[in-house]
BAFI-859499 format. One line per field, with one value per residue (C-alpha): residue number from 1; residue in three letters; chain; z, y, x. Coordinates in steps of 0.25 Angstrom, whole numbers, plus 5000, padded with zeros to 4 digits. Each point is the difference from the previous one (the first is absolute). Layout:
BEGIN
nr [NUM,...] .
rest [ALA,...] .
kette [A,...] .
Z [Z,...] .
Y [Y,...] .
X [X,...] .
This chain:
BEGIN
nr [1,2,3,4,5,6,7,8,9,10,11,12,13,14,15,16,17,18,19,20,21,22,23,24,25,26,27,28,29,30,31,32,33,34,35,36,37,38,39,40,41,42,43,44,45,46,47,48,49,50,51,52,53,54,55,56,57,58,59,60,61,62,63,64,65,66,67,68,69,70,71,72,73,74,75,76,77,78,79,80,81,82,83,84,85,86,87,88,89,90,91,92,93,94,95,96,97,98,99,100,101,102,103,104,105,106,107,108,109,110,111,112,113,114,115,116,117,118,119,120,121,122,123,124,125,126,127,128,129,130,131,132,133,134,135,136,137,138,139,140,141,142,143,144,145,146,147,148,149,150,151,152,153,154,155,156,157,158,159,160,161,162,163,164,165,166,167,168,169,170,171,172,173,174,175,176,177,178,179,180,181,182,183,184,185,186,187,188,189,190,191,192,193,194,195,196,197,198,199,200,201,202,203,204,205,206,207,208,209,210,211,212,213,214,215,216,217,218,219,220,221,222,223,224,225,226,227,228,229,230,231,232,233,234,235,236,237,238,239,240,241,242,243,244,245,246,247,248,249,250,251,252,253,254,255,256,257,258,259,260,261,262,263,264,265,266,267,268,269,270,271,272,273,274,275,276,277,278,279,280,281,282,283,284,285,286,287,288,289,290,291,292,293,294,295,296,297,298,299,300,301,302,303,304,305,306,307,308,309,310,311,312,313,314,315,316,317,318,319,320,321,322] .
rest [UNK,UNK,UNK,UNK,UNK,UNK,UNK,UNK,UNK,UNK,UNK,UNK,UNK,UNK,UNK,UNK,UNK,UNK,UNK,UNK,UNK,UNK,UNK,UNK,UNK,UNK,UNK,UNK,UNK,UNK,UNK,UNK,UNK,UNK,UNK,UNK,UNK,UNK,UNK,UNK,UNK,UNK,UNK,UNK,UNK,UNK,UNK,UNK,UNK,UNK,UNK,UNK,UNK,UNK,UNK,UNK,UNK,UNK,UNK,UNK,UNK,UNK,UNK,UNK,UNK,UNK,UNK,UNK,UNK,UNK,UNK,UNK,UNK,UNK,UNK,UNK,UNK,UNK,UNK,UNK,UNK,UNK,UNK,UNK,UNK,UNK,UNK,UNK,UNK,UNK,UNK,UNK,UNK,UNK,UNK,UNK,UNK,UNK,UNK,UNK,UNK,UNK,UNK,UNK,UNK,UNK,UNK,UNK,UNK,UNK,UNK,UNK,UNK,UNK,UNK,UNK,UNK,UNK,UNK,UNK,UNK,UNK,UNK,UNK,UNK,UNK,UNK,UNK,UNK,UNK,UNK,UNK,UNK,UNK,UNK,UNK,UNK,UNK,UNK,UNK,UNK,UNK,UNK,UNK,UNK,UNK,UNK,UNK,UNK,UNK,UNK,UNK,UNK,UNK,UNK,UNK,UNK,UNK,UNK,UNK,UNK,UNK,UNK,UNK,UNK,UNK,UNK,UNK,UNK,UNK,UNK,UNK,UNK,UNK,UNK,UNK,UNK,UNK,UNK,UNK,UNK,UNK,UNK,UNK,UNK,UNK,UNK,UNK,UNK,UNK,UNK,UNK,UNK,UNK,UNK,UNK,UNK,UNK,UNK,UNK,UNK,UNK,UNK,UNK,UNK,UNK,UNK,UNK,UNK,UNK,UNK,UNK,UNK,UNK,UNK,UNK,UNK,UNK,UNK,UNK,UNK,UNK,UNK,UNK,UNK,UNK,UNK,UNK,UNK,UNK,UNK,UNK,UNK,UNK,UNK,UNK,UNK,UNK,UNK,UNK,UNK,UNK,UNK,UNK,UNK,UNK,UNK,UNK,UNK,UNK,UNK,UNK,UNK,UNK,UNK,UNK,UNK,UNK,UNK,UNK,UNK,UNK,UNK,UNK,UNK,UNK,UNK,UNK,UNK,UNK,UNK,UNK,UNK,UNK,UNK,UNK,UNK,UNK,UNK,UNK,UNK,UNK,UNK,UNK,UNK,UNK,UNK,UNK,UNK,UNK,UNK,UNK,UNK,UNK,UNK,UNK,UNK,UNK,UNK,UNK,UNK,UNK,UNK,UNK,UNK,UNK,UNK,UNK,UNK,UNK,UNK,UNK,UNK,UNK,UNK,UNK,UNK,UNK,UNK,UNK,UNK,UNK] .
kette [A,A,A,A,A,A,A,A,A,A,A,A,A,A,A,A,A,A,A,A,A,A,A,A,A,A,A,A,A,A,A,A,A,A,A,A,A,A,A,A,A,A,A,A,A,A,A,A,A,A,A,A,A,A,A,A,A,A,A,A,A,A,A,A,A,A,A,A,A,A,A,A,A,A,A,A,A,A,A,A,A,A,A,A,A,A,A,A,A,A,A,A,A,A,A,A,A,A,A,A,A,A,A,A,A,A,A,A,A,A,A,A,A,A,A,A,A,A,A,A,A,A,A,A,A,A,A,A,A,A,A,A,A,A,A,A,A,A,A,A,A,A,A,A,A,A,A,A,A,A,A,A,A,A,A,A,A,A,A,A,A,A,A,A,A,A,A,A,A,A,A,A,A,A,A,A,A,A,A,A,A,A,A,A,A,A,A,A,A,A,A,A,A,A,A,A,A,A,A,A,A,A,A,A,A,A,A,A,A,A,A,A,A,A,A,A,A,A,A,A,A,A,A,A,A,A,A,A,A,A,A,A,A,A,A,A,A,A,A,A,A,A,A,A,A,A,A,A,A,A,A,A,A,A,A,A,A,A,A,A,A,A,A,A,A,A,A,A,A,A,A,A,A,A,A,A,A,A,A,A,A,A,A,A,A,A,A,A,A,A,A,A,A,A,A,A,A,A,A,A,A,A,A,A,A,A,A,A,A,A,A,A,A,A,A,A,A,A,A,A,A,A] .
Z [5037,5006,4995,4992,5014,5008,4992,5001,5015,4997,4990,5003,5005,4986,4991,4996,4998,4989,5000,4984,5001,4996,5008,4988,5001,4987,5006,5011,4998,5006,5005,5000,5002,4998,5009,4991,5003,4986,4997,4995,4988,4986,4988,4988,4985,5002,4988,4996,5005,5014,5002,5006,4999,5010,5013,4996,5000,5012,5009,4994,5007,5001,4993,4989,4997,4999,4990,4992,4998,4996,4990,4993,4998,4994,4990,4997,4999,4989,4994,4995,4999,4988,4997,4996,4993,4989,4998,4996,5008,4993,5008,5013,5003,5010,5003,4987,5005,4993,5000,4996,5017,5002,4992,5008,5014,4995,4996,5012,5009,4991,5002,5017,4999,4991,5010,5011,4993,5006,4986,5003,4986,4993,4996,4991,4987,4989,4991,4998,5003,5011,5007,4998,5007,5013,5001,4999,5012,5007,5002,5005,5008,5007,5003,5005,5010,5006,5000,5006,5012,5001,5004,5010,5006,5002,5006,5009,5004,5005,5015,5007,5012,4998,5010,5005,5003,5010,4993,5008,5008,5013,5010,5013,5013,5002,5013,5006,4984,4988,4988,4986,4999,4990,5000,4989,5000,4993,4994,4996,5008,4994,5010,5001,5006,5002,4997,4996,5000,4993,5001,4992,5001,4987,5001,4991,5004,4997,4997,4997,4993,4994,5003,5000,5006,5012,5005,5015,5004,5013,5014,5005,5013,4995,4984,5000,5006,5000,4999,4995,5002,5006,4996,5002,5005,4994,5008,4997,5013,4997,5010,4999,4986,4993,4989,5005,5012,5003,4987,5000,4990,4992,4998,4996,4989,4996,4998,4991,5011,4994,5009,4991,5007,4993,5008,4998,5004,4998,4995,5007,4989,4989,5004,4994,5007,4997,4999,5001,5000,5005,5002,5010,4996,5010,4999,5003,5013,5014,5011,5014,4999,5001,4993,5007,5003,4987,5007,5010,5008,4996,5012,4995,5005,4983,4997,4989,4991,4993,4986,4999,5013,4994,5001,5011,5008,5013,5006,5010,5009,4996,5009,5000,4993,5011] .
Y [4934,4996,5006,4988,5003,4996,4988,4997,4996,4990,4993,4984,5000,4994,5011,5010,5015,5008,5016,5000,5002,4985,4989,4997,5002,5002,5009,5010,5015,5013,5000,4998,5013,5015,5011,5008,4989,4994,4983,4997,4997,5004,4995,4995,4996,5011,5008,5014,4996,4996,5015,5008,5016,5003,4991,5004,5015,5001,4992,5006,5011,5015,5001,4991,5003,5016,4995,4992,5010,5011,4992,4995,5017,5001,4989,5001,5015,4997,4991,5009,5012,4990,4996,5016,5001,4989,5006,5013,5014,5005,4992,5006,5016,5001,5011,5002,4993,5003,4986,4987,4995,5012,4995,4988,5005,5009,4988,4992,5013,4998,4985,5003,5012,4990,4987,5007,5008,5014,5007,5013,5006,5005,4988,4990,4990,5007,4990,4988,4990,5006,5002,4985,4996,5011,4994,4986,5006,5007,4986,4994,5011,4998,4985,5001,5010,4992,4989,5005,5010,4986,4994,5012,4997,4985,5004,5008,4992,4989,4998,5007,4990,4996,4989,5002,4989,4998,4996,4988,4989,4997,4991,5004,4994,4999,4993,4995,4993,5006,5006,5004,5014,5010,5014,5009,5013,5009,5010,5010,5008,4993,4991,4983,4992,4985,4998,4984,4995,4984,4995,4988,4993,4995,4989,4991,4986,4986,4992,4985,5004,5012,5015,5007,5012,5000,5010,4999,5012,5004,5004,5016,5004,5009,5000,5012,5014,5009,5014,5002,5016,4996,4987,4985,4988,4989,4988,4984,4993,4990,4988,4986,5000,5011,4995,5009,4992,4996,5008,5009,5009,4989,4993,5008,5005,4983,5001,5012,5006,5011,5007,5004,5010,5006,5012,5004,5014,5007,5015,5008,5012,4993,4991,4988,4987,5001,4989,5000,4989,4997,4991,4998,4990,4992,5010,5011,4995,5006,4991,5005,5014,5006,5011,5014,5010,5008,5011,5010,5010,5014,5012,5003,4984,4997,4986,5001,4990,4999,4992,4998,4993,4988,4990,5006,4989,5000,4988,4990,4988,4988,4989,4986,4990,4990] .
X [4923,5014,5013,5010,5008,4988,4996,5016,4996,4990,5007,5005,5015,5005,4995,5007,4998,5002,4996,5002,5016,5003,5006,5010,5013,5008,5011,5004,4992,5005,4985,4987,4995,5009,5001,4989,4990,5001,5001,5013,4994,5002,4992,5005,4994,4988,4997,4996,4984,5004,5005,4988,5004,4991,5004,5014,4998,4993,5010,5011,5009,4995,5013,5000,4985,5005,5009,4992,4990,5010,5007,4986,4995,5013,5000,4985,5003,5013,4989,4991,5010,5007,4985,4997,5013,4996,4988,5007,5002,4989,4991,5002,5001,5011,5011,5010,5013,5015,5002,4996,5003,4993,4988,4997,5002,4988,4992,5005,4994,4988,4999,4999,4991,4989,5003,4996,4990,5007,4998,5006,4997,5014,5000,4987,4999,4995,4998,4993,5011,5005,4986,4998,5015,4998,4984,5006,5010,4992,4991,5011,5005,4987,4998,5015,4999,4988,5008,5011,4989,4994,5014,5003,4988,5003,5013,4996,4989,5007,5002,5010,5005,5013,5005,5015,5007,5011,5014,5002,4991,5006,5003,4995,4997,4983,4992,5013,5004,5002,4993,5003,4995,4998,4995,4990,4997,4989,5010,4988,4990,4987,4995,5001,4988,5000,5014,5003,5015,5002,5015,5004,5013,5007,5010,5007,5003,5003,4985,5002,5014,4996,5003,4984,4996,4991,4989,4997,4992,5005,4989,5000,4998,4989,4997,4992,4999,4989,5008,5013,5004,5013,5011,4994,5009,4997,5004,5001,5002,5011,4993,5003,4988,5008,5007,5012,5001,5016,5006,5013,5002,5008,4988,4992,5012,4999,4986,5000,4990,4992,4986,4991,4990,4988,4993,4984,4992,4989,5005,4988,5005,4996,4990,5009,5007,5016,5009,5016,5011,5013,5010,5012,5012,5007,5012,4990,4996,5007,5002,4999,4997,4984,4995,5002,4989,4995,4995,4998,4991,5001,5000,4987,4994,5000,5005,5011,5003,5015,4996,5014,5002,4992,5011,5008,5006,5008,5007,4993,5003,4995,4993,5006,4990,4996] .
């Protein structure tokens, strides 16, 4: 089965091409894709049913997800400590406290020792009301922490390979013309095999008197590599086929020029293909420079990669265009 950029080659010379990114043009964006990866899209007019709790928690940060389940022990926790209380003290044998705030931090210690089914003993319901709240807990207790085990598991199950993108394309000279170049790197130790690179170039111009985006997907020098342990140029030969062919830097600011890369690996670690995006703006793009050497060879003959070096450039003369 061909790729949507393989069956782009075969199509008749007045189609057009469309990845899914719309060739309406109701307005000037920032971008169409943002330095996480992400579409520059947000949706509006959803309701509480499009929410799904799970996708959510397991993309979001280690941090956030800390938080979120921090927060709901203590709330579920103050839930049934004011649950215990309206049932009456005498429900639940807990340490004699001098105050009423002393009271219910007993029954809120109460409340976590019967959700995670710690039980400790100085501490038990003793009547029939209270045996009732602490078993309806308890169950709870239970199915939350498989939930919750279920979604540690999912997050730490998920591929590891993070692409690294340099922060700049560039402009660089390549079989005696020039090229549009970019560089990715596998920014963790697990290993990459078959790596796939597809670039896209977005434009906006003026179709029978009407502003509409365009998508042209722009030829590599190579679009795949079977390894990846150190960085990876990926290179569009600007030839006289290239939509890039006789355009400054002014054009492509006039054209709201936005390359749109999508990246592709199989994560030997997991056993999974991985997937990254990017994109470079027309203002993110260097001319006359190439990218610099990312690494070096240590005394002991071991090849050193600088992940930082990704998008290390250094100035470079350019050939005249014949």
């Amino acid at each position: 089965m061909m790729s949507p950029m393989e069956e782009r080659a075969t199509l008749s010379p007045g189609t057009t091409y469309d990845p899914g990114l719309t060739q309406t043009y109701t307005g000037k964006i920032t971008r169409i894709v943002d330095r996480e990866g992400n579409f520059n899209v947000r949706r509006a007019g959803r309701n509480w049913r499009d929410f799904n709790p799970y996708t959510y928690l397991i993309s979001v940060s280690w941090w956030n997800f800390s938080l979120i389940v921090i927060v709901t022990f203590i709330l579920v926790n103050l839930l049934f400590a004011w649950a215990y209380s309206l049932i009456g003290a005498d429900q639940i044998k807990v340490p004699d406290a001098r105050t009423s705030l002393g009271q219910f931090f007993n029954l809120f210690f109460f409340s976590a020792h019967t959700l995670t089914t710690v039980g400790f003993g100085n501490m038990y319901p003793v009547g029939v009301m209270g045996n009732v709240v602490a078993a309806i807990e308890a169950l709870l207790g239970l199915m939350a922490f498989a939930i919750a085990t279920g979604l540690l598991f999912g997050r730490f199950s998920q591929p590891s390979a993070r692409f690294g993108f340099s922060q700049h394309m560039a402009i660089a000279p390549f079989r005696d013309e020039t090229s549009l170049q970019f560089r990715v790197v596998n920014r963790r130790s697990n290993n990459l095999i078959e790596v796939e690179a597809k670039v896209m170039l977005m434009t906006v111009e003026l179709v029978k008197g009407k502003l509409q985006r365009k998508f042209t997907p722009l030829d590599l020098e190579r679009t795949q590599i079977l390894f990846m342990p150190l960085t990876w140029t990926v290179v569009h030969p600007i030839d006289k086929q290239s939509p890039l062919y006789g355009k400054n830097a002014a054009d492509l600011e006039s054209l709201q020029a936005e390359v749109v890369v999508m990246m592709r690996g199989y994560d030997e670690t997991f056993g999974q293909v991985v997937y990254a995006r990017y994109s470079y703006r027309y203002d993110e793009i260097l001319w006359g420079v190439k990218f610099s050497a990312a690494f070096e060879i240590d005394p002991e003959g071991d090849l050193v990669l600088g992940v930082d070096k990704v998008g290390l450039t250094e100035p470079v003369p350019m050939p005249e265009i014949r």
